[in-house]
C-alpha positions in Angstrom: 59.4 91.3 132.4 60.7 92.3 128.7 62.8 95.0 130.9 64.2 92.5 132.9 65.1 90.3 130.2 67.0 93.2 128.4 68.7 93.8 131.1 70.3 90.4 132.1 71.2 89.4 128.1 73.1 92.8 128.4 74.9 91.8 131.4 75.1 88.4 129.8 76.9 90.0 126.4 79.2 92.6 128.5 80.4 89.0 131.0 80.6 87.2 127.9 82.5 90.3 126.0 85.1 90.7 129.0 85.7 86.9 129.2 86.6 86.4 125.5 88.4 89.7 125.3 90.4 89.1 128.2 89.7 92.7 129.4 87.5 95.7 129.5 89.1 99.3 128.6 87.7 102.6 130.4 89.4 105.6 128.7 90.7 108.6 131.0 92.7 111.5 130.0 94.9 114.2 131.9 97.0 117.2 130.8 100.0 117.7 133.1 99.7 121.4 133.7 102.6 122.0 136.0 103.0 125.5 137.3 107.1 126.9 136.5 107.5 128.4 139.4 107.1 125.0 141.5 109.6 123.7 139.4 113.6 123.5 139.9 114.9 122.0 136.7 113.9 119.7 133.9 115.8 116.4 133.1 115.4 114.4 130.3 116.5 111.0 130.1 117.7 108.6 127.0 116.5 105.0 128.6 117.7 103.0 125.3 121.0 101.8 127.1 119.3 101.1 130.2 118.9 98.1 131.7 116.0 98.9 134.2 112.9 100.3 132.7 111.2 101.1 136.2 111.9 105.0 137.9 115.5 103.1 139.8 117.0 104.3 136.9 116.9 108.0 138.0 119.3 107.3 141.1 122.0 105.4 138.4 121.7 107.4 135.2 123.0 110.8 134.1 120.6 112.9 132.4 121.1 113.0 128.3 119.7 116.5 128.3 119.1 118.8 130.9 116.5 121.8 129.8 117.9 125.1 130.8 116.3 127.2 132.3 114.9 129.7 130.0 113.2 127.0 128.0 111.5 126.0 131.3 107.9 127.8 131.2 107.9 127.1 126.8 108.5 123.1 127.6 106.1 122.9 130.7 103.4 124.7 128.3 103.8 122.3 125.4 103.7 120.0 127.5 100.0 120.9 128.9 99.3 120.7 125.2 99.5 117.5 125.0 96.5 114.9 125.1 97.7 111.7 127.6 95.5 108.7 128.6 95.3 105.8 130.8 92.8 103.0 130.7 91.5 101.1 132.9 91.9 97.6 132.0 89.4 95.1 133.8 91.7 91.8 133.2 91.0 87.7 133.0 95.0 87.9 133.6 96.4 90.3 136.0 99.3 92.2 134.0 101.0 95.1 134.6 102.0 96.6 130.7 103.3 99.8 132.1 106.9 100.9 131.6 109.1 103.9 131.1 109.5 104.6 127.4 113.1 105.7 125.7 113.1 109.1 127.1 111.4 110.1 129.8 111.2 113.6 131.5 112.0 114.0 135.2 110.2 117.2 136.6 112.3 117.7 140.0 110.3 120.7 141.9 111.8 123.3 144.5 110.4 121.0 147.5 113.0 118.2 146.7 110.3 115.7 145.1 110.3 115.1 141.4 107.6 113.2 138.4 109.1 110.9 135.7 106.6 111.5 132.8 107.1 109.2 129.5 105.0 108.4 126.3 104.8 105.0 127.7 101.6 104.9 129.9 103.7 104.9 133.2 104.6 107.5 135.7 105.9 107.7 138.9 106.0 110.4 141.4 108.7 110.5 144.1 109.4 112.3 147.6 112.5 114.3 149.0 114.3 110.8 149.9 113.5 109.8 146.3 111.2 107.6 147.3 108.1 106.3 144.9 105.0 108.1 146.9 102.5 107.3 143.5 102.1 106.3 140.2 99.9 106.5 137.2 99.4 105.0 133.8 99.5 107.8 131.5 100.7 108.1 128.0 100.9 109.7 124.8 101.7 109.2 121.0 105.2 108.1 120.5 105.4 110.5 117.3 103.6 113.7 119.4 106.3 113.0 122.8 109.3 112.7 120.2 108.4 115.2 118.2 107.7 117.5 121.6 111.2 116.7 122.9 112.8 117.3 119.5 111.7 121.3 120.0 114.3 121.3 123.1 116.5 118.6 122.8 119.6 119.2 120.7 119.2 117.3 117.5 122.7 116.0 117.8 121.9 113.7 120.9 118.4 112.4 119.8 120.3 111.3 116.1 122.6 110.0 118.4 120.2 107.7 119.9 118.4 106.9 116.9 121.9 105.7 115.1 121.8 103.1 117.7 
């Protein structure tokens, strides 16, 4: 009986905790460990003069910065280094808060299909006709991306962005 109790004032207080929150958060984390020799080049894009924030932008926009290729296998290995995560949000209100950040990287691979990766919790991954096959919500530390890009991307064009 005193089991049973316990039990439903604990479901009681996590209902109760959900509802007046508006949501419940289960953490996840991932390390995109992406192997160089699956991969063709490395794009990076400034998004702070875009007008779409969703992965259409890849088939309008130039690349600010394209990685050349001996900084390939350094930049995909940082990159594993780095600690992204995605929650689960159990909502009252259904909301999407997933968007690409100001500069996200666009992994294209030999087969033709390429990843956008931000900081901003949102990811896409598209197929050789470029189109959106999956997503996923994670994200990292604006400061740890920016200061990750700033190791390959010319100081010139971030300032440039940041002048803005």
């Amino acid at each position: 009986m005193k089991t049973k109790r316990i039990l439903t004032i604990s479901i009681l207080a996590l209902f109760l905790l959900s509802v007046l929150s508006g949501c419940i958060i289960i953490p996840r984390y991932k390390h995109f460990i992406i192997d160089a020799k699956t991969v063709k080049s490395i794009q990076i894009y400034d998004l702070r003069r875009v007008e779409i924030s969703y992965g259409e932008y890849v088939q309008t926009e130039a690349p600010a910065y394209i990685i050349p290729n001996d900084e390939k296998v350094p930049f995909l290995e940082d990159l594993s280094n780095i600690r992204f995560s995605d929650a689960i949000i159990i909502t009252v209100a259904a909301v999407d808060p997933s968007f690409f950040m100001e500069w996200t990287a666009r992994i294209n691979y030999n087969d033709g299909t390429f990843e956008l990766i931000s900081c901003a919790g949102y990811g896409e991954i598209y197929d050789e006709n470029g189109e959106a096959v999956s997503g996923h919500h994670y994200g990292c530390e604006d400061d740890e991306w920016m200061d990750f890009l700033a190791k390959y991307v010319p100081e010139d064009i971030l300032k440039e962005t940041q002048q803005d």
